[in-house]
C-alpha positions as CSV (number, residue, x, y, z in Angstrom):
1,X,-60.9,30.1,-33.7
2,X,-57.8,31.8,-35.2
3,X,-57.6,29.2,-37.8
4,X,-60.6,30.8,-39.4
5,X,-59.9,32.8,-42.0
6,X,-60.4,35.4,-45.3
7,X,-59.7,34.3,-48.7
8,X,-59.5,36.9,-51.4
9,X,-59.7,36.6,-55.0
10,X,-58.4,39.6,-56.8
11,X,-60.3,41.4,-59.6
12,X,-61.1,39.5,-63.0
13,X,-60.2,42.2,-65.7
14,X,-62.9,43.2,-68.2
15,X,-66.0,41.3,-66.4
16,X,-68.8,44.3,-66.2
17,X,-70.6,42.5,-64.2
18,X,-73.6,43.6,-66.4
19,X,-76.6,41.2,-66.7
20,X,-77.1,41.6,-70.2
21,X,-80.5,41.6,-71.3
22,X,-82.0,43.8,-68.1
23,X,-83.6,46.6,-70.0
24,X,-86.8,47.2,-68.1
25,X,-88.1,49.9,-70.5
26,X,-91.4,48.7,-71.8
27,X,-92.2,50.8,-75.3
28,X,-95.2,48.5,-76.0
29,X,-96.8,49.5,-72.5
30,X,-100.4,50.8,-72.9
31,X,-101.7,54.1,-71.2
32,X,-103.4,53.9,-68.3
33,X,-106.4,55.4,-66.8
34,X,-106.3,57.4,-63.8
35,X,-108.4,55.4,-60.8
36,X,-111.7,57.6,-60.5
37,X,-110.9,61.0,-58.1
38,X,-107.4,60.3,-58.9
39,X,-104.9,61.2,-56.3
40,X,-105.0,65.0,-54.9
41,X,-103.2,67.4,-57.4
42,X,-103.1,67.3,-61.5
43,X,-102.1,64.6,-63.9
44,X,-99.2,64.5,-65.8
45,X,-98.8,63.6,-69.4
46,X,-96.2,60.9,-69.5
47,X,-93.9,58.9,-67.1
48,X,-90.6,60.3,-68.2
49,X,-89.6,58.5,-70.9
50,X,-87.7,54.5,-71.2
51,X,-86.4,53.3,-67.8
52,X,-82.6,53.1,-67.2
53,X,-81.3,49.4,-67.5
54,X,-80.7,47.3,-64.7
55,X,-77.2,46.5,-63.3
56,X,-78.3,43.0,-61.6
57,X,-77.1,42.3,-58.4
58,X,-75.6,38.5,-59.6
59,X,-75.8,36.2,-62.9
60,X,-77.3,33.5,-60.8
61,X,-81.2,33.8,-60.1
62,X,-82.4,35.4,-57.2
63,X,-83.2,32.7,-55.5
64,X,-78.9,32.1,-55.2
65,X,-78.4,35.5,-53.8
66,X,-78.4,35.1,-49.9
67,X,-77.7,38.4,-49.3
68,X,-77.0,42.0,-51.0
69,X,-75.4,44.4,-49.2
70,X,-75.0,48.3,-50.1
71,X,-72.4,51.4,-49.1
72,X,-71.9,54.3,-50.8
73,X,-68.5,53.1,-52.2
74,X,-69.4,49.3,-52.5
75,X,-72.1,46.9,-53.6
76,X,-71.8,43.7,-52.4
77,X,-73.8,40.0,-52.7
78,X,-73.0,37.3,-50.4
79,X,-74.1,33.8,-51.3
80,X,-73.0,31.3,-48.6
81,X,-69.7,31.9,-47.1
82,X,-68.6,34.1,-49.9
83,X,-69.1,37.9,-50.9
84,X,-68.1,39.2,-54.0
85,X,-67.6,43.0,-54.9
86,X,-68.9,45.3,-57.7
87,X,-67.7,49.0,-58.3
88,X,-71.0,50.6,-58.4
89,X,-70.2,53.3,-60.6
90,X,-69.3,51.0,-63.6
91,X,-70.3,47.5,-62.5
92,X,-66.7,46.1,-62.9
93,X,-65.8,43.0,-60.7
94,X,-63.8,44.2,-57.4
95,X,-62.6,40.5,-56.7
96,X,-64.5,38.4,-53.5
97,X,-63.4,36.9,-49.9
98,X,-64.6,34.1,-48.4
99,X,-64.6,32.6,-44.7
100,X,-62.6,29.7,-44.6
101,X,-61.2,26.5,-42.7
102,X,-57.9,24.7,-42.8
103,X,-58.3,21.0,-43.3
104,X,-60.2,18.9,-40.4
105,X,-62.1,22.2,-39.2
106,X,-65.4,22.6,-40.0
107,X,-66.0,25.9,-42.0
108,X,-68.7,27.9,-39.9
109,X,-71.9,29.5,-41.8
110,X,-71.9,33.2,-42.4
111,X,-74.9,34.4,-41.2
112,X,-74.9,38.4,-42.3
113,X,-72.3,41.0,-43.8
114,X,-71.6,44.7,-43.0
115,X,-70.1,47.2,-45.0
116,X,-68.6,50.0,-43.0
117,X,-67.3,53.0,-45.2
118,X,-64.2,55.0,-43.6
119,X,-62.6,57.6,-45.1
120,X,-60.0,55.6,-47.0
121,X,-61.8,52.6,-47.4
122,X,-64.7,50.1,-46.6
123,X,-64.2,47.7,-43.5
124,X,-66.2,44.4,-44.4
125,X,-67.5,42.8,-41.4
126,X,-68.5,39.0,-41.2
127,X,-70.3,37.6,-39.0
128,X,-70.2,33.9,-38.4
129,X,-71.7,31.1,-35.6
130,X,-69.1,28.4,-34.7
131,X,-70.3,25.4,-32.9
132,X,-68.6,22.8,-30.7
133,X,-69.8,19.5,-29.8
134,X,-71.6,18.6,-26.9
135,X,-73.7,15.1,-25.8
136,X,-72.9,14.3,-29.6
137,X,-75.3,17.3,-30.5
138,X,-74.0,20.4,-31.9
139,X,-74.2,23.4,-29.7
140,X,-74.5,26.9,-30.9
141,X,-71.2,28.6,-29.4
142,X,-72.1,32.6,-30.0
143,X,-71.6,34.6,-32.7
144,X,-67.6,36.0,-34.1
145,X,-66.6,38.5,-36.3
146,X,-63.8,38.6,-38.8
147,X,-62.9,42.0,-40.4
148,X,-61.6,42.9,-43.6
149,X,-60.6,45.9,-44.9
150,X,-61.0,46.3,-49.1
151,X,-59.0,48.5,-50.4
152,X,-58.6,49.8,-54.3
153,X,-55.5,47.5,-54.8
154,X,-56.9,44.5,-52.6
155,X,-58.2,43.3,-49.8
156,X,-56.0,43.1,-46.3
157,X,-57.0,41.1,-43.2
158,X,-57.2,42.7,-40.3
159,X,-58.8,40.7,-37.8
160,X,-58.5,36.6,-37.5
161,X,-61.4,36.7,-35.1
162,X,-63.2,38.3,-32.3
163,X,-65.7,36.8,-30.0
164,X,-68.4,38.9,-28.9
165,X,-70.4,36.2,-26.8
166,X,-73.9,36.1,-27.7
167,X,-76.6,36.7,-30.9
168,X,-77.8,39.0,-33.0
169,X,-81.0,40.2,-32.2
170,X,-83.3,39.1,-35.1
171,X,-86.0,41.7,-36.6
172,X,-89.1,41.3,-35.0
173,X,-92.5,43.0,-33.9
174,X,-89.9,45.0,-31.3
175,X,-88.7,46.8,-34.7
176,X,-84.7,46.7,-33.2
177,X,-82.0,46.3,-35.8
178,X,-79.2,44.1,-35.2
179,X,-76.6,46.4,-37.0
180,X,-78.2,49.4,-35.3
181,X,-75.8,52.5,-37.3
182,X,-72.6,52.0,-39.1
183,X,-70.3,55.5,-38.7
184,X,-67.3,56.6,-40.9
185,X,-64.7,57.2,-38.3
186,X,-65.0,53.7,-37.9
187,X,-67.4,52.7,-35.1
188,X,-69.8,49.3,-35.6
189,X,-73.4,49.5,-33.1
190,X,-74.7,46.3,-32.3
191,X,-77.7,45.1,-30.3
192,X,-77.0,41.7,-28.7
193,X,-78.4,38.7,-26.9
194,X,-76.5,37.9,-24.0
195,X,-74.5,34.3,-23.9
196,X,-75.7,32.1,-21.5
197,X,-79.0,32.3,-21.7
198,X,-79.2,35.6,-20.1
199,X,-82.2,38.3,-20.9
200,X,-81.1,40.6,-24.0
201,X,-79.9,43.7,-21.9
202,X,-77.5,45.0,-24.0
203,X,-75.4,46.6,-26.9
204,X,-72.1,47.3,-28.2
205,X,-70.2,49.5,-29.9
206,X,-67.3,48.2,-31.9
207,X,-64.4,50.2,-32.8
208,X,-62.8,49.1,-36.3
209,X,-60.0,50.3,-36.6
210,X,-56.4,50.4,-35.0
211,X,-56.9,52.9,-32.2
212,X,-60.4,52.7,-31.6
213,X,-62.3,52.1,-28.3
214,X,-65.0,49.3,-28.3
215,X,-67.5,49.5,-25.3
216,X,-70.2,48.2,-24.0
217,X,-73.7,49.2,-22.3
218,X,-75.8,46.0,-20.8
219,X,-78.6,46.1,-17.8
220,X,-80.2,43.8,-15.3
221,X,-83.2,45.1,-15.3
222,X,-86.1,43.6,-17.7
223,X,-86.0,41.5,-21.1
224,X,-85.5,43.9,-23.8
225,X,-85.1,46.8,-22.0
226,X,-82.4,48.7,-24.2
227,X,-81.4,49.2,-27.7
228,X,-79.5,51.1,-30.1
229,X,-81.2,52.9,-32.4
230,X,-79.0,55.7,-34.6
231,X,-76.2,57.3,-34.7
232,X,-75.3,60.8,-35.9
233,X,-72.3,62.6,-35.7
234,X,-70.7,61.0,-33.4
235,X,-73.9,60.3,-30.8
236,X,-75.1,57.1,-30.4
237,X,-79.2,57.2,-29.4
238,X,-80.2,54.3,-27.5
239,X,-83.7,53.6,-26.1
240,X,-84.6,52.3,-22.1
241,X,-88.1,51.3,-21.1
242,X,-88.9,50.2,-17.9
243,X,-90.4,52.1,-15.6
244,X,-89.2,55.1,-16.7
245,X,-88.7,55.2,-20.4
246,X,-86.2,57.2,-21.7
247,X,-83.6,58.1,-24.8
248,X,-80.5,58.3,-24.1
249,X,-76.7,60.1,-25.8
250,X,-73.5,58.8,-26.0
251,X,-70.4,59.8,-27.3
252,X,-69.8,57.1,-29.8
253,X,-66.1,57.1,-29.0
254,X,-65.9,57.0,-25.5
255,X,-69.4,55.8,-24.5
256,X,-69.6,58.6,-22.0
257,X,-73.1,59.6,-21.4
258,X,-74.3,62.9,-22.9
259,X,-77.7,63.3,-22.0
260,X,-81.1,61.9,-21.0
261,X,-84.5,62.5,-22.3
262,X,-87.8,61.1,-21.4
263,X,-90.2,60.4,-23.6
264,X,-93.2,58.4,-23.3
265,X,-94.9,58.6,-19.1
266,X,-96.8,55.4,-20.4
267,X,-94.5,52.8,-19.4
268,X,-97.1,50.0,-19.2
269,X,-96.4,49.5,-23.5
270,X,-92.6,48.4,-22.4
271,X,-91.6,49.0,-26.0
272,X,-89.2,51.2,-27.5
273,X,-89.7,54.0,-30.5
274,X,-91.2,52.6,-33.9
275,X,-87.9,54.1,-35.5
276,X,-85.4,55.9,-35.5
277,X,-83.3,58.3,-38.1
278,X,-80.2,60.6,-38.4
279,X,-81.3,63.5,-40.3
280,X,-79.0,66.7,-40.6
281,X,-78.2,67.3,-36.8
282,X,-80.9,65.5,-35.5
283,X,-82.4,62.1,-34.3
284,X,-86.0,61.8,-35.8
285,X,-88.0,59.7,-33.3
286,X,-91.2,58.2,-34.0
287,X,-93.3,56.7,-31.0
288,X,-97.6,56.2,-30.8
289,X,-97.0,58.8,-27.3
290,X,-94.4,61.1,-28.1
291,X,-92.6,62.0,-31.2
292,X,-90.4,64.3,-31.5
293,X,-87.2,65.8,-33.3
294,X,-84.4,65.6,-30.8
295,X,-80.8,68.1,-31.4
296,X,-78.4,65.2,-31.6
297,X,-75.8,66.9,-29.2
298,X,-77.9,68.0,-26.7
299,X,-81.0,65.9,-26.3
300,X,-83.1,69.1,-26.3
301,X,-86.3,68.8,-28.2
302,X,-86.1,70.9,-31.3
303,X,-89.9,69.8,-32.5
304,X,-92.9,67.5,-30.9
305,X,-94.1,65.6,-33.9
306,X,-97.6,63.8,-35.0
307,X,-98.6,60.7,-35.2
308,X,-96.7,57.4,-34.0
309,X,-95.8,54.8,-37.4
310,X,-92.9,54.7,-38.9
311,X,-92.0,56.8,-41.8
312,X,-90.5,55.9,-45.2
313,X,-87.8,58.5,-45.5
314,X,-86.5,60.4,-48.4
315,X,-82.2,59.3,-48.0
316,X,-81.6,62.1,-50.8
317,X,-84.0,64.7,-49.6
318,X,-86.0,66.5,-46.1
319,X,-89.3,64.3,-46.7
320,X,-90.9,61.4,-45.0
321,X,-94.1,59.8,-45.6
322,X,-96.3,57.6,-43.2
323,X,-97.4,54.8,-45.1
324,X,-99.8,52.8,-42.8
325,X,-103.5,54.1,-42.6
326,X,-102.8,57.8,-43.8
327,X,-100.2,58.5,-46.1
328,X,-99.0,61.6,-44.9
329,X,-96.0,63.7,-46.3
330,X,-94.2,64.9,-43.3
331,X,-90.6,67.7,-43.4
332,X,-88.0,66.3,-41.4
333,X,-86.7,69.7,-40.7
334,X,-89.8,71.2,-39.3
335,X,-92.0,67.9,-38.4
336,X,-94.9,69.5,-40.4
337,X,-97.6,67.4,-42.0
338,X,-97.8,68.5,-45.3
339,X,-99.7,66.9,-47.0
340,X,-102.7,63.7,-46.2
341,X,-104.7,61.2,-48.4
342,X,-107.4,59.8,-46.1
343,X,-107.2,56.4,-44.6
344,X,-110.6,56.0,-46.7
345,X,-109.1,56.9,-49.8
346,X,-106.0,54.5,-49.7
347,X,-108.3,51.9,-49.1
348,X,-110.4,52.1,-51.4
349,X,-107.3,53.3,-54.5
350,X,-105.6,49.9,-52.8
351,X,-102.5,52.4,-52.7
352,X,-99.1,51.1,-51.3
353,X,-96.3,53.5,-51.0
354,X,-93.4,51.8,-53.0
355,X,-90.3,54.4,-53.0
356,X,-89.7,58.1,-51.8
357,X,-86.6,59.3,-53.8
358,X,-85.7,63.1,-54.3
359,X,-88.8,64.7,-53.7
360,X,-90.7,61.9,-55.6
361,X,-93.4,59.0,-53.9
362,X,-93.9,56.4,-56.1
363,X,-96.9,54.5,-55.1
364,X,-99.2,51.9,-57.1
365,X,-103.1,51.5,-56.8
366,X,-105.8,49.2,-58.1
367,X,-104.8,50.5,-62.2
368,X,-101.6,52.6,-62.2
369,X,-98.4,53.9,-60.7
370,X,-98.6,57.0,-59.8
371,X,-95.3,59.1,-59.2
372,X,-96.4,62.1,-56.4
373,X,-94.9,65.6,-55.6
374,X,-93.5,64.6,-51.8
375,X,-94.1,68.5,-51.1
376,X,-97.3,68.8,-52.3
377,X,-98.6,65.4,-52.7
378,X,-99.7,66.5,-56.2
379,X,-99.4,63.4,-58.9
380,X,-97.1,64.8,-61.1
381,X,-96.3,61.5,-63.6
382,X,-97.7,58.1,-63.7
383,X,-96.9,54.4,-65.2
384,X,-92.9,54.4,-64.0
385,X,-91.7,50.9,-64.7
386,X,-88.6,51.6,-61.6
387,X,-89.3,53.3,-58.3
388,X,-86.1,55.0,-57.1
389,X,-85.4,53.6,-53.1
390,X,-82.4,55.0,-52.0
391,X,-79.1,56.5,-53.6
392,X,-76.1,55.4,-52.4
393,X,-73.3,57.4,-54.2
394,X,-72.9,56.8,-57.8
395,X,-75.6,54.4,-57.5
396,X,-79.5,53.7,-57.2
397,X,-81.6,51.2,-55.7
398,X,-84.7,50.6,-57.3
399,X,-88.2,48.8,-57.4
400,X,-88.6,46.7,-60.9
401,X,-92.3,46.8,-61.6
402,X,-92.4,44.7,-64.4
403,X,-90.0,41.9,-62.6
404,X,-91.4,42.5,-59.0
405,X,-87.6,43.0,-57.2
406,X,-85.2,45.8,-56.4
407,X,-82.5,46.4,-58.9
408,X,-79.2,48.9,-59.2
409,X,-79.1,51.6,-61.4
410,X,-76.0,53.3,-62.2
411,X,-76.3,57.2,-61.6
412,X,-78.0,59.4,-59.1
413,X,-81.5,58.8,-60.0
């Protein structure tokens, strides 16, 4: 597998990479009614004026785009083996790689891209299945990884190829991410199915760069029984169940054990936590038994929570919103509730939580988009044609009403 490679194509000068013609602002848009009771708190007048325009993710339609890939210093878009780069800031072309094969060896598929930033730069990780041949059939081999680093003068290779022998997990009702945190000083967490046809017991941690330690934790206990779920500072949190379920520390650099907490005493669900999040110095947990706030160093529980779904969280902000049954404004610092509309009441408004963005929710219902305080819960605009997602640096992800799909927005939102 050394003969596999990355090709790089350096910058094209002057291509903004701009999709001209994405102005989502709609001046002939009609006012809307507020649905009858209207949300909880007053109405506001107007929505804020004209929506920024667009910077597309690719000039071919979406349905070319395999992939798009974010970081705070990069946006990427794979489509098949190749990735190419845009400054985010400015939309300027940052040149492409692609995964390649000499002559008479069959170029394997990529099948997902990471983005790692670092301090100096942004490690791009493929991931890639190679097969070999067996009974005349071909026959998955495992999953590889081939690592580039791109740099503001160019791209350099630093890895031909690694084989970590198994699979990706794939997203599934058991909510476990296969890239389960990304960390600046390098560090990759992945949670893996075994080679061999062995039960998926296990996860790794993958150091990047020259220097780095990459370790492993695995179990031979029961099918799914651990996973990665955050990092933060340096801590890796990673869920057993079993018979005794449990979270679990570890120094991300050394994969020495820092603490254990338990955390559900119903072990008969054999599931692990809805989610997961970093937030400040702390690991956010969410589970139906027992939520709780957790101090990433220690383990020790700063806060139990309320309720058990998953929350839609605020990445520029201390606010996270429940979005199934409820919605329910909760502080991350605190764990408070602060604020409910009724399962009866979402119901019957059809209302569907679309973004939570600096203290905004951006939700629709049956006749409007409402934008709502995500402190109070008070509707303080309505009819937004984008509904910030997420900020990533100099850049915003956000929901295009009018053409039903997330688009980038240069600026902070």
């Amino acid at each position: 597998m050394a003969a596999i490679v990355i090709n790089t194509v350096p910058a094209l000068n002057g291509d903004s990479g701009k999709d001209a013609g994405n102005d989502t602002s709609d001046p002939g848009r009609p006012s809307v009614s507020a649905p009858a009771g209207g949300s909880s708190g007053g109405v506001a007048a107007s929505s804020g004026g004209p929506a920024p325009t667009g910077l597309w993710l690719s000039k071919a339609t979406v349905a070319e785009v395999d992939d798009l890939v974010m970081s705070q210093k990069v946006l990427a878009r794979r489509s098949g083996n190749t990735v190419s780069f845009l400054d985010p800031a400015t939309g300027k072309d940052k040149g492409s790689m692609s995964v390649v094969a000499p002559a008479g060896v069959p170029t394997p598929a990529v099948q997902r891209v990471t983005l790692v930033d670092t301090a100096d730069d942004t490690i791009v990780v493929f991931f890639y299945r190679s097969t070999y041949q067996q009974d005349g059939l071909n026959a998955a081999r495992g999953e590889h990884r081939v690592q580039a680093r791109l740099r503001s003068t160019g791209q350099q290779t630093l890895d031909t190829a690694l084989t970590l022998g198994g699979e990706l997990w794939e997203k599934s009702s058991w909510s476990i991410a296969p890239v389960a945190a990304t960390d600046p000083g390098g560090y990759l967490v992945l949670n893996y199915l075994p080679s061999g046809g062995a039960e998926p017991n296990l996860f790794h941690v993958v150091g990047l760069l020259p220097g780095l330690r990459s370790w492993t934790v695995s179990e031979d206990c029961c099918p799914r029984s651990i996973a990665a779920l955050a990092a933060n500072g340096g801590v890796l949190l990673a869920s057993w169940v079993g018979a005794d379920d449990e979270l679990r520390g570890y120094d991300l650099a050394t994969g020495r054990q820092l603490w254990r907490r338990g955390y559900r005493d119903d072990s008969i669900l054999n599931i692990h936590p809805d989610c997961a999040r970093a937030h400040k110095g702390t690991f956010i947990v969410r589970d139906s038994k027992t939520p709780m706030i957790l101090d990433a160093r220690t383990g020790a529980v700063v806060r139990n929570t309320n309720g058990g779904n998953c929350l839609m969280f605020d990445s520029a902000g201390s606010t996270g919103v429940q979005t199934k049954g409820a919605v329910v404004g909760y502080d991350l610092d605190t764990g408070e509730a602060l604020w409910t509309i009724a399962s009866d009441r979402v119901r019957s408004l059809d209302l569907k939580v679309v973004g939570v963005y600096r203290g905004r929710v951006y939700v629709t219902t049956q006749t409007d988009r409402l934008v709502l305080d995500a402190r109070t819960g008070t509707e303080v605009g309505r009819g937004w044609t984008v509904a910030p997602k997420a900020g990533y640096g100099s850049w915003v992800v956000g929901f295009d009403h009018p053409k039903r799909r997330d688009s980038v927005y240069p600026g902070t939102g």
